[in-house]
N, C-alpha and C positions, 0 to 999 in steps of 0.2 A: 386847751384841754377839752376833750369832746366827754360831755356824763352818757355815760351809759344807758340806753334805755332799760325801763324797768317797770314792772306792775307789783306794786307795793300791796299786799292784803295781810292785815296786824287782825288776826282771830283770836278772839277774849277768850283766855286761858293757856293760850300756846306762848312762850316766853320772847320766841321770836319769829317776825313777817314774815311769811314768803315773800320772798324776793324775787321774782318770774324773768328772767331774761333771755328764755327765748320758751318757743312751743313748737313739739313735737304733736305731730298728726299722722296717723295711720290712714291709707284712701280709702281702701275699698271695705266696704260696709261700715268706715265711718265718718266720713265725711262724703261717701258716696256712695252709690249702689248700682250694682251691675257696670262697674266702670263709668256710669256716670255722674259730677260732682253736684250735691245736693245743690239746691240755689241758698237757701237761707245759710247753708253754710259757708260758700262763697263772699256770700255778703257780709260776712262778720271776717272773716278769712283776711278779706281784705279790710276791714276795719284794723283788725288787731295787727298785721303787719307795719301800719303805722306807730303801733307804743312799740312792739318784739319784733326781732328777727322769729319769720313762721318756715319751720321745713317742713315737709309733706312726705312721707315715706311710704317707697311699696313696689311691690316684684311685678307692680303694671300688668297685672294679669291680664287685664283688656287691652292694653295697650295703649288707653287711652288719655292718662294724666296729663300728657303734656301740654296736650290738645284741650283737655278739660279746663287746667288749670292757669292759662294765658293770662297774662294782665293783671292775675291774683298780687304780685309784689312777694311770693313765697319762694322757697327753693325747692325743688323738688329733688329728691333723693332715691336711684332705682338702684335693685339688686337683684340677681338670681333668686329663681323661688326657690331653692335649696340653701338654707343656713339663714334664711331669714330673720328667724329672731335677734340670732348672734348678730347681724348686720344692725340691725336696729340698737340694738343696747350700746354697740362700741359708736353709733352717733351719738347718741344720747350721753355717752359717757365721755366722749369728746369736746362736747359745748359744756363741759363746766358745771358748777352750781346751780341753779336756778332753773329748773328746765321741768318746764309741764309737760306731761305726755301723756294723748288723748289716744285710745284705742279700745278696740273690741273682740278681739283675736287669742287664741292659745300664743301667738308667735308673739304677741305685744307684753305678755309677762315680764320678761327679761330688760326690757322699754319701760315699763312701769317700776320696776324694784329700781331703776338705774336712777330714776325721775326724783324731781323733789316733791310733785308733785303727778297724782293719776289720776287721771278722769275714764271711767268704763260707758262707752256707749252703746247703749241695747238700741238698735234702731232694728231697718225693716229685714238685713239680713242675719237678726241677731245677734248674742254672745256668746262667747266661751264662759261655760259656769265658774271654772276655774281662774278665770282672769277676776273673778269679781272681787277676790279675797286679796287681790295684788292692787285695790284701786283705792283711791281715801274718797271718792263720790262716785255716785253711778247715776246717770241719765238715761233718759227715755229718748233723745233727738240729739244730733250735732249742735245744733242751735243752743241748746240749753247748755252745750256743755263750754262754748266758745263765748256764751254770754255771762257763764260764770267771769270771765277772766275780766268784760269789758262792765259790767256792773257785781264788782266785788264784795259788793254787801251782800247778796247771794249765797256764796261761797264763805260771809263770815259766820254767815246765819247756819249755815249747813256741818262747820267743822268746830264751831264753838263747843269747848269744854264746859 
């Protein structure tokens, strides 16, 4: 019987853990920019595919992810830029329980409300004002928002009741 990977974060005042088994990533503007994959975020990218299953989601506007993302250990997940949001939520609603999702987009709303848990990243191409009210943290860098996951004290510190 194989245990399931998992990222345990027990937040003083919330009755139960998050229980994180897998992470959704939005690419472009946040984990990348202009099509191409931040490095700090890579590097954690691929740290965390070692604890979670990581997908990667996006209408590849550049074209670029595949290419970007080699070697990472994540899945990547493409779709028409038409209906995108709706793509996004029915993955996210398809892995189950436990599922972080990190974005910065009007289209990652639907990603965020589906998640158990949302991280909003303002990086250098910006956010959507409106996603910011669908997120439970909001970041300034990819890094910060992928290091929540891999040093969880972070994240207790910031959701504690």
């Amino acid at each position: 019987m194989t245990k399931e990977k998992m990222i345990e974060i027990k937040v003083p005042g919330m009755e139960q853990p998050y229980r994180i088994t897998s992470l959704v990533l939005d690419y472009n503007g946040t984990v990348a920019c202009d099509g191409r994959l931040l490095p700090a975020a890579a590097e954690r990218i691929k740290m965390l595919t070692n604890l979670i299953p990581v997908y990667i989601l996006t209408a590849d506007t550049y074209g670029t992810v595949r290419q970007q993302c080699e070697g990472l250990g994540a899945e990547i997940k493409t779709f028409a830029h038409a209906g995108a949001a709706v793509c996004k939520e029915e993955i996210v609603r398809s892995l189950g329980k436990g599922v972080c999702a990190v974005g910065n987009g009007l289209n990652d709303i639907q990603m965020m409300d589906a998640a158990d848990l949302a991280i909003c990243v303002i990086e250098k191409e910006g956010a959507c004002a409106k996603l910011l009210v669908h997120a439970d943290v909001v970041v300034t860098a990819p890094e910060d928002a992928l290091d929540l996951l891999i040093n969880t004290d972070r994240l207790r510190a910031t959701l504690r009741n």
